[in-house]
Biotite code that builds the C-alpha atoms (Angstrom):
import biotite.structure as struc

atoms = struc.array([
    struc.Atom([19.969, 18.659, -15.533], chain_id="A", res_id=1, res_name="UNK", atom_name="CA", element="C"),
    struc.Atom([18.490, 16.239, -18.747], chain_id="A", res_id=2, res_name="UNK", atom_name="CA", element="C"),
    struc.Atom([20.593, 13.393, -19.278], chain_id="A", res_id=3, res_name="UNK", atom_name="CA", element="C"),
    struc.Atom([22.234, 13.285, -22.974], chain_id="A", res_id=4, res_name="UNK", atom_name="CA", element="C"),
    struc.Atom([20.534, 10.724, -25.139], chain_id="A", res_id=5, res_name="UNK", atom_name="CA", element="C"),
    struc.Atom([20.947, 6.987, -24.487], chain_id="A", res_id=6, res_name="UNK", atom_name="CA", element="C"),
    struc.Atom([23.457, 7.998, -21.896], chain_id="A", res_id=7, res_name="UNK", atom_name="CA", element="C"),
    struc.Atom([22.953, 5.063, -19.729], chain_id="A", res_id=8, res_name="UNK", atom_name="CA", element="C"),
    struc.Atom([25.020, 2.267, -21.239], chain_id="A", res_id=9, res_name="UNK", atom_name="CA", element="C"),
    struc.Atom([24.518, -1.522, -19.975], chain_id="A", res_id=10, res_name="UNK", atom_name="CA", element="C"),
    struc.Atom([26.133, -1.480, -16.807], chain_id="A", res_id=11, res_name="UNK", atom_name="CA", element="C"),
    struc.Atom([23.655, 0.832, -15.841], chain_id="A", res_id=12, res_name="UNK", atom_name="CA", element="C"),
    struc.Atom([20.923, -1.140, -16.921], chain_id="A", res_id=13, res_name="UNK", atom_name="CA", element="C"),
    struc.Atom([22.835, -4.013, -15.091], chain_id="A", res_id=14, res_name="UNK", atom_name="CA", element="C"),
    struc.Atom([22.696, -2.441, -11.388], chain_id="A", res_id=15, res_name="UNK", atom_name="CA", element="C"),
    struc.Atom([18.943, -1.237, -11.726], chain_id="A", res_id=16, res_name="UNK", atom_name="CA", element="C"),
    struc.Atom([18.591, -5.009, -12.878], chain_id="A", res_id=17, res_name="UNK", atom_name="CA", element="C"),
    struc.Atom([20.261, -5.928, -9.983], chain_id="A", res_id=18, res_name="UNK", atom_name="CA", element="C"),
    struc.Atom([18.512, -3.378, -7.609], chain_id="A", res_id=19, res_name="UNK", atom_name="CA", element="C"),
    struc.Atom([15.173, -5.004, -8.981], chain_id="A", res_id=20, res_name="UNK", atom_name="CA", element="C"),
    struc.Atom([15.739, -8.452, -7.933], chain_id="A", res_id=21, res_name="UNK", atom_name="CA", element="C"),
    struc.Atom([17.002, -7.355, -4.242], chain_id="A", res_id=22, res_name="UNK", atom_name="CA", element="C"),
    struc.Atom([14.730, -4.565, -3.790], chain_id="A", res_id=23, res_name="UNK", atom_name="CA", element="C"),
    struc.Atom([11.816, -7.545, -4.774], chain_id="A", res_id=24, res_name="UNK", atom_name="CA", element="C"),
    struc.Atom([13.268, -10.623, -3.540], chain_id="A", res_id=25, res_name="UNK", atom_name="CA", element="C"),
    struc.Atom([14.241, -8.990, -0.341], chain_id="A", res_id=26, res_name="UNK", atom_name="CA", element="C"),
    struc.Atom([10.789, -7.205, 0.416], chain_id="A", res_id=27, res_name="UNK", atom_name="CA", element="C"),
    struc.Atom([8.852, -10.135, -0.220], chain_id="A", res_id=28, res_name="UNK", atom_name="CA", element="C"),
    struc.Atom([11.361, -12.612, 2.286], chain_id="A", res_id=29, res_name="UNK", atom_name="CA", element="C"),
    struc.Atom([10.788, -9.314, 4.834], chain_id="A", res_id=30, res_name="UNK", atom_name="CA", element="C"),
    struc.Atom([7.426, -9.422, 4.863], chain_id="A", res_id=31, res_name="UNK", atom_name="CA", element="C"),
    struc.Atom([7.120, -13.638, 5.219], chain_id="A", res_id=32, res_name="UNK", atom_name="CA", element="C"),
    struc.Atom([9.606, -13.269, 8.211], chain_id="A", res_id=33, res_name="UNK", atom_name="CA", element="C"),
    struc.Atom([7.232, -10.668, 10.204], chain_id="A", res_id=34, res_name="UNK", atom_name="CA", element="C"),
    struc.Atom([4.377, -13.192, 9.591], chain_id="A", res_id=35, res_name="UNK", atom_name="CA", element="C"),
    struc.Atom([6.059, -16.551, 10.652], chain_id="A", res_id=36, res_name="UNK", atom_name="CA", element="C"),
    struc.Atom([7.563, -14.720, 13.756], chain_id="A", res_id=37, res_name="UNK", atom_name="CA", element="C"),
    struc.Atom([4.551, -12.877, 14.969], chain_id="A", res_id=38, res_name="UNK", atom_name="CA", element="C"),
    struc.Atom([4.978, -9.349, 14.067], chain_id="A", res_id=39, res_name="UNK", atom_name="CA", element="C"),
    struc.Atom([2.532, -8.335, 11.733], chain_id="A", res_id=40, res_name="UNK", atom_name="CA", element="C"),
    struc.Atom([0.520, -7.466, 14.139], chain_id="A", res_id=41, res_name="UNK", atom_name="CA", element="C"),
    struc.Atom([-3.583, -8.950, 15.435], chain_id="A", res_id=42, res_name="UNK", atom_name="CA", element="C"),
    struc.Atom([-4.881, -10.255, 11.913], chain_id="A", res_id=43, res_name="UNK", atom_name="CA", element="C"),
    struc.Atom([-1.295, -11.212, 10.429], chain_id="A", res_id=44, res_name="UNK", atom_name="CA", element="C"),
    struc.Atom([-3.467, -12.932, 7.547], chain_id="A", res_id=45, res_name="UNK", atom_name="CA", element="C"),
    struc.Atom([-4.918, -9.859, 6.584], chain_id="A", res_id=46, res_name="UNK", atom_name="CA", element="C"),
    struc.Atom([-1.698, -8.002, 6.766], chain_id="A", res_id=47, res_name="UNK", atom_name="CA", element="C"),
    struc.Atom([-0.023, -10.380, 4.330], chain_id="A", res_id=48, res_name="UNK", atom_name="CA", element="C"),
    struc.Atom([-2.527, -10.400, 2.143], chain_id="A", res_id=49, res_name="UNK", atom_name="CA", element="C"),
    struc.Atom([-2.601, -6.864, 1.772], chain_id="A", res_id=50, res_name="UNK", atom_name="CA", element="C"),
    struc.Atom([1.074, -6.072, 1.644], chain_id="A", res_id=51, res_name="UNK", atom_name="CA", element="C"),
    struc.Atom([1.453, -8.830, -1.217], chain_id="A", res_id=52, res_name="UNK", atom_name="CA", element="C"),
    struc.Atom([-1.084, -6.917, -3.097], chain_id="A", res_id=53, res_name="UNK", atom_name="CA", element="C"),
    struc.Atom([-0.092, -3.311, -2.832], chain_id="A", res_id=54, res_name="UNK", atom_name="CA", element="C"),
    struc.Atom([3.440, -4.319, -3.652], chain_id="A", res_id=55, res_name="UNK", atom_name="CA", element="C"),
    struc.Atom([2.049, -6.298, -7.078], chain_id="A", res_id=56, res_name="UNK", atom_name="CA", element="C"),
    struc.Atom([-0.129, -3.450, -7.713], chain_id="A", res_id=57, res_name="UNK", atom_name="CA", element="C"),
    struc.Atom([3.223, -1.235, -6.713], chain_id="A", res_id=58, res_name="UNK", atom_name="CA", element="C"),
    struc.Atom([5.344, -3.069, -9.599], chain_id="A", res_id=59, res_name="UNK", atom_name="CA", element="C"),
    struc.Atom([2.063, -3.263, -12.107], chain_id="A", res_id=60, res_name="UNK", atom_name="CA", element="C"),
    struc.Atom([2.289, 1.159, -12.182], chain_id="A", res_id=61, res_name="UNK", atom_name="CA", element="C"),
    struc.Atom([6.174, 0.757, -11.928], chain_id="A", res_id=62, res_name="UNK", atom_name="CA", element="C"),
    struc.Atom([5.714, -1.759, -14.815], chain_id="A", res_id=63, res_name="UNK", atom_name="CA", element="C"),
    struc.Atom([4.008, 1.099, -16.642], chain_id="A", res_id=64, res_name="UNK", atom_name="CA", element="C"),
    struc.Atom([6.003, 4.161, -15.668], chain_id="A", res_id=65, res_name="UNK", atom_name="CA", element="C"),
    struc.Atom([8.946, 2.880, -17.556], chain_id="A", res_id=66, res_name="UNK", atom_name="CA", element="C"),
    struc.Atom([8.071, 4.217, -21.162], chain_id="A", res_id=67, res_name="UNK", atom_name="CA", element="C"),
    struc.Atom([7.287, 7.667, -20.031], chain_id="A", res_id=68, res_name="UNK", atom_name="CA", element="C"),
    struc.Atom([9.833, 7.932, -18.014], chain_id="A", res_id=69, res_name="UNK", atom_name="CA", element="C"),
    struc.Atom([11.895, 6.641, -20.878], chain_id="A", res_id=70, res_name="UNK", atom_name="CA", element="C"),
    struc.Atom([11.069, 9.408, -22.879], chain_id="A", res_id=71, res_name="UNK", atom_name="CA", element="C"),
    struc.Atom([10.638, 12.461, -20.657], chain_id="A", res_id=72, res_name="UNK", atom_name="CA", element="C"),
    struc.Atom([14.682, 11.382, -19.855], chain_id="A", res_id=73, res_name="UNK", atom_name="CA", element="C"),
    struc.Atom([15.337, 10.442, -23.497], chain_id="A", res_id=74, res_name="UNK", atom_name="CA", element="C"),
    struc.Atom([16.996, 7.233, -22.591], chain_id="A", res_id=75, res_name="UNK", atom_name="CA", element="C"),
    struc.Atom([15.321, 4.255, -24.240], chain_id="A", res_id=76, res_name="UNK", atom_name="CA", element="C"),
    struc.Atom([17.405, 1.804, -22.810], chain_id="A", res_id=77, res_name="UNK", atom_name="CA", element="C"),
    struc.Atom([15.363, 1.726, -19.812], chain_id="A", res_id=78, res_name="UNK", atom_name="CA", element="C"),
    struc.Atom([12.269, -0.181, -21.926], chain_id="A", res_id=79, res_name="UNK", atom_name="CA", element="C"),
    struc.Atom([14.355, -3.113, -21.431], chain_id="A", res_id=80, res_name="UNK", atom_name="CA", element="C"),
    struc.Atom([13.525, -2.781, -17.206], chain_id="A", res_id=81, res_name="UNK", atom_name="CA", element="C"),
    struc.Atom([9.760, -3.651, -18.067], chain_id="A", res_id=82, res_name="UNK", atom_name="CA", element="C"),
    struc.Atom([9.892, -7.101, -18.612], chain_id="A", res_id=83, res_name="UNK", atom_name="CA", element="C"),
    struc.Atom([11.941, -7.407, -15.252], chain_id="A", res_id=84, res_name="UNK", atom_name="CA", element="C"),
    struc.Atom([9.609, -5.735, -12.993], chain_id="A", res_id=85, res_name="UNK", atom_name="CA", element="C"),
    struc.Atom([6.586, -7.486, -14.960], chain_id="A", res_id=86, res_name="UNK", atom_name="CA", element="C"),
    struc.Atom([7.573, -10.518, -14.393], chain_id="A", res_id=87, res_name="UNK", atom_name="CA", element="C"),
    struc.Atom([7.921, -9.353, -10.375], chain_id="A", res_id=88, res_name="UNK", atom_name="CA", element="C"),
    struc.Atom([4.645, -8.178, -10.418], chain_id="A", res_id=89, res_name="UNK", atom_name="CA", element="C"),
    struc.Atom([3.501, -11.312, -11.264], chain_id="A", res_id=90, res_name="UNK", atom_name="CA", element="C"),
    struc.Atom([5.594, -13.171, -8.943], chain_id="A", res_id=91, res_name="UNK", atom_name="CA", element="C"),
    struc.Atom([3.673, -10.650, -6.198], chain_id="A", res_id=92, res_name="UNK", atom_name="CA", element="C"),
    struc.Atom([0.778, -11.398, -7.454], chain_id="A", res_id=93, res_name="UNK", atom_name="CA", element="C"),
    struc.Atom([1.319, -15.332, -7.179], chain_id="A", res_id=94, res_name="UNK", atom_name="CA", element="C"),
    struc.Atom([2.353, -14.677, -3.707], chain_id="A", res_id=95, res_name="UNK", atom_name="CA", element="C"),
    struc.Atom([-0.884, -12.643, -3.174], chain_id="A", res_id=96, res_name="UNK", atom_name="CA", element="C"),
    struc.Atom([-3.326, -15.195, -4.455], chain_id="A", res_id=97, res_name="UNK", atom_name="CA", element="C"),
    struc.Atom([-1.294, -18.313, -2.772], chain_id="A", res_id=98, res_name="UNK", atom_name="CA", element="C"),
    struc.Atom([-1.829, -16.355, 0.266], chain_id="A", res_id=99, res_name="UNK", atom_name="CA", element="C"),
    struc.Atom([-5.491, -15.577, -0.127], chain_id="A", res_id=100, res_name="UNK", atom_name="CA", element="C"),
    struc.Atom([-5.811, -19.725, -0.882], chain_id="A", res_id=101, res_name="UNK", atom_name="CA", element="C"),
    struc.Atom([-3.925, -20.883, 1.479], chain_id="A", res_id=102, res_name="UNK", atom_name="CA", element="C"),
    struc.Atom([-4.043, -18.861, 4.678], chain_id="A", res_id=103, res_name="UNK", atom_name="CA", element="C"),
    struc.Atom([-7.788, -16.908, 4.393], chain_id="A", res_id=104, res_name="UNK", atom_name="CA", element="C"),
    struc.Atom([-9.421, -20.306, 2.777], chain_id="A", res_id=105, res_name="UNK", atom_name="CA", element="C"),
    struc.Atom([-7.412, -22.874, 4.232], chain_id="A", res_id=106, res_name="UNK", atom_name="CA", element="C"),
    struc.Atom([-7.171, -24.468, 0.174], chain_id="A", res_id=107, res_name="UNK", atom_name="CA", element="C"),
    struc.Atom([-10.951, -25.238, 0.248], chain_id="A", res_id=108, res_name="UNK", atom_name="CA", element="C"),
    struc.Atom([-12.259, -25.362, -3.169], chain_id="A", res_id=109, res_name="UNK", atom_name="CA", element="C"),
    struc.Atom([-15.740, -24.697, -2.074], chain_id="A", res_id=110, res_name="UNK", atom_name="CA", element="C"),
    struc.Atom([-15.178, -21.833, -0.389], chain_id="A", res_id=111, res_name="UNK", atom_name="CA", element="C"),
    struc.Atom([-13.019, -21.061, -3.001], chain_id="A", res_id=112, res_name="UNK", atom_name="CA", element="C"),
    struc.Atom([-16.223, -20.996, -5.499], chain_id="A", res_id=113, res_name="UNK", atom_name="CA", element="C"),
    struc.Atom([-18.287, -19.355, -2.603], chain_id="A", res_id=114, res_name="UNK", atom_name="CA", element="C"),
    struc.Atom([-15.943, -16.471, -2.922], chain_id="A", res_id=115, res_name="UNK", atom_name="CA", element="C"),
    struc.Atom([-16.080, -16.148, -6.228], chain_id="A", res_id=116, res_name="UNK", atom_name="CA", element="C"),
    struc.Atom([-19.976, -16.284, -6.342], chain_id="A", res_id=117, res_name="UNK", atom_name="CA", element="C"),
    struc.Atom([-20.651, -13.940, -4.056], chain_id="A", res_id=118, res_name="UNK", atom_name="CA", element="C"),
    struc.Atom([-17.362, -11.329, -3.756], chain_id="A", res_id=119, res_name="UNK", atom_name="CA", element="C"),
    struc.Atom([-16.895, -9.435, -6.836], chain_id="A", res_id=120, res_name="UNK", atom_name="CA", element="C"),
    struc.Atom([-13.842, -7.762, -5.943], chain_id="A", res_id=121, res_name="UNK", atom_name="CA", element="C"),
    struc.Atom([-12.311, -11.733, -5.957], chain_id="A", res_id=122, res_name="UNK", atom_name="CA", element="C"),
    struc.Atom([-13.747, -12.197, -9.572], chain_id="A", res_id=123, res_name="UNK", atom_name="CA", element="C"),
    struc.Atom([-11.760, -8.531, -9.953], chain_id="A", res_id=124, res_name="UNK", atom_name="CA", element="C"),
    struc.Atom([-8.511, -10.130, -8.536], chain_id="A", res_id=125, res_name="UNK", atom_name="CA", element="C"),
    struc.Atom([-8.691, -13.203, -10.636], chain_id="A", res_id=126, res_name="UNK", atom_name="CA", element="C"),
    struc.Atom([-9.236, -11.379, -14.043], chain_id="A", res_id=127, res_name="UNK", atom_name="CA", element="C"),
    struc.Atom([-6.615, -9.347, -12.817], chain_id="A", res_id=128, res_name="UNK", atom_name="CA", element="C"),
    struc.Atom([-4.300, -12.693, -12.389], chain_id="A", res_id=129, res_name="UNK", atom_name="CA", element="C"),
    struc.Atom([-5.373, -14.201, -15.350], chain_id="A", res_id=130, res_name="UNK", atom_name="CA", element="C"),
    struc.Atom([-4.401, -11.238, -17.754], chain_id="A", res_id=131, res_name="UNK", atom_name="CA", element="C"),
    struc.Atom([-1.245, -11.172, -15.533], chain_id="A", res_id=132, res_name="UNK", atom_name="CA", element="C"),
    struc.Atom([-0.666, -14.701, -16.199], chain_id="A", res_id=133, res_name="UNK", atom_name="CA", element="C"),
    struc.Atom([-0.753, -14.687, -20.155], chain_id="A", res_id=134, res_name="UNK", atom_name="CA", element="C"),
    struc.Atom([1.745, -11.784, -20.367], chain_id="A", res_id=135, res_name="UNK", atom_name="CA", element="C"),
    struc.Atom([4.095, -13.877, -17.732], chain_id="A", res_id=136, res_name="UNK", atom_name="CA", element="C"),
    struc.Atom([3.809, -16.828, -20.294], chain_id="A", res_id=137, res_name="UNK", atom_name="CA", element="C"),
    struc.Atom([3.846, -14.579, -23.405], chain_id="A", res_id=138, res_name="UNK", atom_name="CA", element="C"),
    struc.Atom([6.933, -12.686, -22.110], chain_id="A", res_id=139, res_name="UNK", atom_name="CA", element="C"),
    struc.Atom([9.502, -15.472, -23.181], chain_id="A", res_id=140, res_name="UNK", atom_name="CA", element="C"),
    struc.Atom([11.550, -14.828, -25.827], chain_id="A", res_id=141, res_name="UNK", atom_name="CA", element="C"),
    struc.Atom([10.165, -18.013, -27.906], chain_id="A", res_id=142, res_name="UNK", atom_name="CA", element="C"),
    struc.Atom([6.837, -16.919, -27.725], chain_id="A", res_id=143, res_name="UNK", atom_name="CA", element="C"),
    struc.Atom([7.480, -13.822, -28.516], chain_id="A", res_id=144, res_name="UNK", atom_name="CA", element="C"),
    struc.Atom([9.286, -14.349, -31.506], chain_id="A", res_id=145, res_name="UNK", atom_name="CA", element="C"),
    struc.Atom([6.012, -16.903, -32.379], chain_id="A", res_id=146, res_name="UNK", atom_name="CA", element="C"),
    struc.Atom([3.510, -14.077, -31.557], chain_id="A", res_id=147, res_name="UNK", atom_name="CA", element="C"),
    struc.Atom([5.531, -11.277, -33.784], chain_id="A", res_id=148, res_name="UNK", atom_name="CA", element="C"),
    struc.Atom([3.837, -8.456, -34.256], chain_id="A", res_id=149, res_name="UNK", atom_name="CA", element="C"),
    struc.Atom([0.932, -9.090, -32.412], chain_id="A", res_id=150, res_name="UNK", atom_name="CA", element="C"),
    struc.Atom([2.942, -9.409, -29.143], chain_id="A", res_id=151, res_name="UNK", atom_name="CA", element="C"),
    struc.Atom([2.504, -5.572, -28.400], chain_id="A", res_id=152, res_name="UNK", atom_name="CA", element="C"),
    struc.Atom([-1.258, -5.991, -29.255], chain_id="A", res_id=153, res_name="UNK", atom_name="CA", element="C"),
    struc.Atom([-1.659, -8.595, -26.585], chain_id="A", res_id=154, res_name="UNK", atom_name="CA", element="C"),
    struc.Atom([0.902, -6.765, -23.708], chain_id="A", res_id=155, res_name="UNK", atom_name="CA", element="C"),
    struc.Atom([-1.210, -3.825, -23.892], chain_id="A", res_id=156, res_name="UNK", atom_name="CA", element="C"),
    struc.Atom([-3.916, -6.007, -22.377], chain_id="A", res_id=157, res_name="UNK", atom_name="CA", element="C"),
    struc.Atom([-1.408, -4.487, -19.082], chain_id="A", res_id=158, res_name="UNK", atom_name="CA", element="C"),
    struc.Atom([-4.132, -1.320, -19.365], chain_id="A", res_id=159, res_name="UNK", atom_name="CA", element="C"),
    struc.Atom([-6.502, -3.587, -18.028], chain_id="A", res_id=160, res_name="UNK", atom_name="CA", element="C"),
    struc.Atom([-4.808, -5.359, -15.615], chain_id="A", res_id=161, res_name="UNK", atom_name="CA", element="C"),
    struc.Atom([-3.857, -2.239, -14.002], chain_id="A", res_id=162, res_name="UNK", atom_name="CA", element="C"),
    struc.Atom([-7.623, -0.793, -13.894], chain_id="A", res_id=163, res_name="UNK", atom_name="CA", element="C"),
    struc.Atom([-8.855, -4.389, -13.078], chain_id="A", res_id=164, res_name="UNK", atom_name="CA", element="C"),
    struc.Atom([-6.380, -4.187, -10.165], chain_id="A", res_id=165, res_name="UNK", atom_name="CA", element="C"),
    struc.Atom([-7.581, -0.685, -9.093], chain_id="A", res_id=166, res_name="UNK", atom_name="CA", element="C"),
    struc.Atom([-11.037, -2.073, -8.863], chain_id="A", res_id=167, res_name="UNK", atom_name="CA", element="C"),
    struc.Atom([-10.093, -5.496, -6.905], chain_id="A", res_id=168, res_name="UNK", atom_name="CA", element="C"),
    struc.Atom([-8.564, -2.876, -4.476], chain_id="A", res_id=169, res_name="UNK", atom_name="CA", element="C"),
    struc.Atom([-11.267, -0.188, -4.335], chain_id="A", res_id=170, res_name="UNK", atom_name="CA", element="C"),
    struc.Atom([-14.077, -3.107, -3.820], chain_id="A", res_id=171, res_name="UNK", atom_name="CA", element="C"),
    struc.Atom([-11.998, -4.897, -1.270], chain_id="A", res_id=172, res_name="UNK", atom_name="CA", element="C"),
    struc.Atom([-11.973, -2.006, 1.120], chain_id="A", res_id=173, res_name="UNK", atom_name="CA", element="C"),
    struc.Atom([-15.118, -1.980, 3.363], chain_id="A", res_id=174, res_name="UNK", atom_name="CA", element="C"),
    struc.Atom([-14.096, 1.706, 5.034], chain_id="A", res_id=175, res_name="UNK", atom_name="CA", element="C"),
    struc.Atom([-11.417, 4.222, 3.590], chain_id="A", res_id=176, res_name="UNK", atom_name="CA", element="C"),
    struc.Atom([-11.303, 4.347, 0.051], chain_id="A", res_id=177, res_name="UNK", atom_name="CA", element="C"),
    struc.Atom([-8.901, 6.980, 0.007], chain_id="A", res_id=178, res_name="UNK", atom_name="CA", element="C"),
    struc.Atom([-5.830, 4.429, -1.108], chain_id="A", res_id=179, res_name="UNK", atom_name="CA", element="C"),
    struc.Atom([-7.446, 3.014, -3.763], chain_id="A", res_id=180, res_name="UNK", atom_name="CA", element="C"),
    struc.Atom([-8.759, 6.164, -4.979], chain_id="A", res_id=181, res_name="UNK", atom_name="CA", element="C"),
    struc.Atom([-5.185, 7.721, -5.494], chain_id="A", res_id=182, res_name="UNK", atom_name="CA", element="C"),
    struc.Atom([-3.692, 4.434, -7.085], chain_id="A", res_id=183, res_name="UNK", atom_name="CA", element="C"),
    struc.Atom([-6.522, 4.987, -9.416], chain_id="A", res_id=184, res_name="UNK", atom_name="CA", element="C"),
    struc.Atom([-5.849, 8.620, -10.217], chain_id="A", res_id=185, res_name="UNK", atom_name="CA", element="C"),
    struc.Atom([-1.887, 7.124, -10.350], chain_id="A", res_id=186, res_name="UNK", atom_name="CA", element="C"),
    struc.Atom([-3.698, 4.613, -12.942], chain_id="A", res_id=187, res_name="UNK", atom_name="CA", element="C"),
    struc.Atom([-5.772, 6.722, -15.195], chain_id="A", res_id=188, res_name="UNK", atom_name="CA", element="C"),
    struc.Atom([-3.025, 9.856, -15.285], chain_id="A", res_id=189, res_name="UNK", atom_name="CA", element="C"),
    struc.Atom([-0.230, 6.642, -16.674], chain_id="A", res_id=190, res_name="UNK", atom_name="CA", element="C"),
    struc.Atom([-2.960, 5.766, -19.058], chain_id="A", res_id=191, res_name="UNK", atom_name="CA", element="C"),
    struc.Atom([-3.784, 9.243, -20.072], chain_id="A", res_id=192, res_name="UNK", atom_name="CA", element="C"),
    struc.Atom([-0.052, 9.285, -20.998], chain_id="A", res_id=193, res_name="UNK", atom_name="CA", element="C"),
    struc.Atom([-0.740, 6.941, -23.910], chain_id="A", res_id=194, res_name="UNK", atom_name="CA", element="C"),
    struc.Atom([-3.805, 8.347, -24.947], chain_id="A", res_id=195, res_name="UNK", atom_name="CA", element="C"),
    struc.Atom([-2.941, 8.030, -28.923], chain_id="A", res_id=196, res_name="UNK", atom_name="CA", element="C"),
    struc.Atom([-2.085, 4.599, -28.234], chain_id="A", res_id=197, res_name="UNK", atom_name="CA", element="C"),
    struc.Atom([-5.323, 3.682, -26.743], chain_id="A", res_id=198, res_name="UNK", atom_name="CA", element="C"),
    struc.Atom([-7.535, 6.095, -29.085], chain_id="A", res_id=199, res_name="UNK", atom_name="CA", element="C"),
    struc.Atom([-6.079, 3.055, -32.104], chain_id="A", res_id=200, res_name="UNK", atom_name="CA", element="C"),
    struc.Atom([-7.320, 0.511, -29.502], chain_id="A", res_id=201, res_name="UNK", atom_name="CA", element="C"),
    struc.Atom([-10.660, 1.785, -29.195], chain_id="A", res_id=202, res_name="UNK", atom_name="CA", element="C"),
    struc.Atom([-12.829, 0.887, -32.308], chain_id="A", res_id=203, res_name="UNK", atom_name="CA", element="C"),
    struc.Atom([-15.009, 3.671, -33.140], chain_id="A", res_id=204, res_name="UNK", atom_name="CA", element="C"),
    struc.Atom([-17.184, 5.129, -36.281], chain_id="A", res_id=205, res_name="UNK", atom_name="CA", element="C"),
    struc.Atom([-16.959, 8.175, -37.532], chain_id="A", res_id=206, res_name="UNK", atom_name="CA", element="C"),
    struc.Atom([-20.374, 9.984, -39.000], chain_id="A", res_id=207, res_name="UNK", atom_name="CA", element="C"),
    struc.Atom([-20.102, 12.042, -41.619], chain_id="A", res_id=208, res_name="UNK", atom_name="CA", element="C"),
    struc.Atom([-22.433, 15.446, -42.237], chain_id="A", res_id=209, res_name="UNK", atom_name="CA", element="C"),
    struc.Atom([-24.627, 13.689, -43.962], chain_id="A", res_id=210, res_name="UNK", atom_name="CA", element="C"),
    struc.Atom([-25.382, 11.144, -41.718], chain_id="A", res_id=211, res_name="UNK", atom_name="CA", element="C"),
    struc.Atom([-25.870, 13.218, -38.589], chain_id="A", res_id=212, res_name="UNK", atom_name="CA", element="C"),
    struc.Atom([-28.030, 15.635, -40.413], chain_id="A", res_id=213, res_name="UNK", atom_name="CA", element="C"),
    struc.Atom([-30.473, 12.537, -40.791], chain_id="A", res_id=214, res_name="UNK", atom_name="CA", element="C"),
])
């Protein structure tokens, strides 16, 4: 059965608030205690590394679900959840890239620039935290007051990040691509969603008669 319009009320939006953070939070402790104690099995470093990623790439899509999922429901009080699971996403996707520094490279800045060099799925991943990064900044409520109205202009940079993540993932697997294939169909069928949205994006030129008759 549809919910009425704007049924849920702000309590509601208070416990899937809360559910967020411990949902998050707790994950993300979970999967730090397997890997100090052992039990992430023969390449831990790998394991970590992965799991932080899937789950930022997990929240990105979340991230993104929330405004058709808004309307299909007809409750627009769940747009105010995106900023919440953005800003986990990025906190994920610190937690990736820390671990990528820190246990795959040991913090050495030339390897650091050899990966980057001569791995484009890293150059991938860092666009993809970059992008991330300015709509962590740009998400406080000063700066978005300062950017106005072209604060939706520069969030829907998101579109990227989520097809720039799809590609980190699909170049950093070296045998089945099946996972990164279906977060990519996941991807494009979100982004097909707002189709209008991204037509206005997309600068294009329209020929009249006359012109294509020449």
């Amino acid at each position: 059965m549809r919910l009425k319009p704007n049924v849920i009320t702000g309590n509601h939006l208070l416990g899937l608030k809360v559910v967020i953070h411990v949902l998050s939070l707790a994950l993300l402790a979970r999967a730090y205690y397997l890997g100090f104690s052992d039990q992430l099995g023969g390449d831990p470093v790998k394991a970590i590394i992965h799991y932080t990623g899937i789950g930022a790439l997990n929240l990105l899509l979340l991230t993104l679900s929330v405004t058709p999922v808004s309307h299909l429901l007809k409750q627009r009080q769940l747009v105010k959840l995106r900023r919440l699971l953005g800003l986990y996403c990025f906190t994920w996707a610190v937690a990736h890239l820390v671990n990528f520094v820190a246990f795959d490279l040991q913090f050495d800045p030339a390897l650091l620039v050899t990966e980057l060099t001569q791995r484009p799925y890293i150059v991938a991943g860092m666009g993809v935290f970059l992008i991330l990064l300015m709509l962590a900044i740009t998400s406080l409520p000063s700066l978005v007051r300062a950017t106005g109205r072209h604060w939706k202009t520069l969030h829907r940079c998101i579109y990227l990040a989520a097809l720039g993540a799809c590609v980190h993932f699909y170049w950093s697997v070296k045998a089945d691509v099946s996972q990164p294939l279906l977060y990519f169909v996941i991807t494009v069928a979100l982004l097909a969603l707002r189709w209008r949205t991204l037509r206005r994006m997309i600068p294009f030129k329209r020929t009249s008669a006359r012109e294509q008759a020449r």
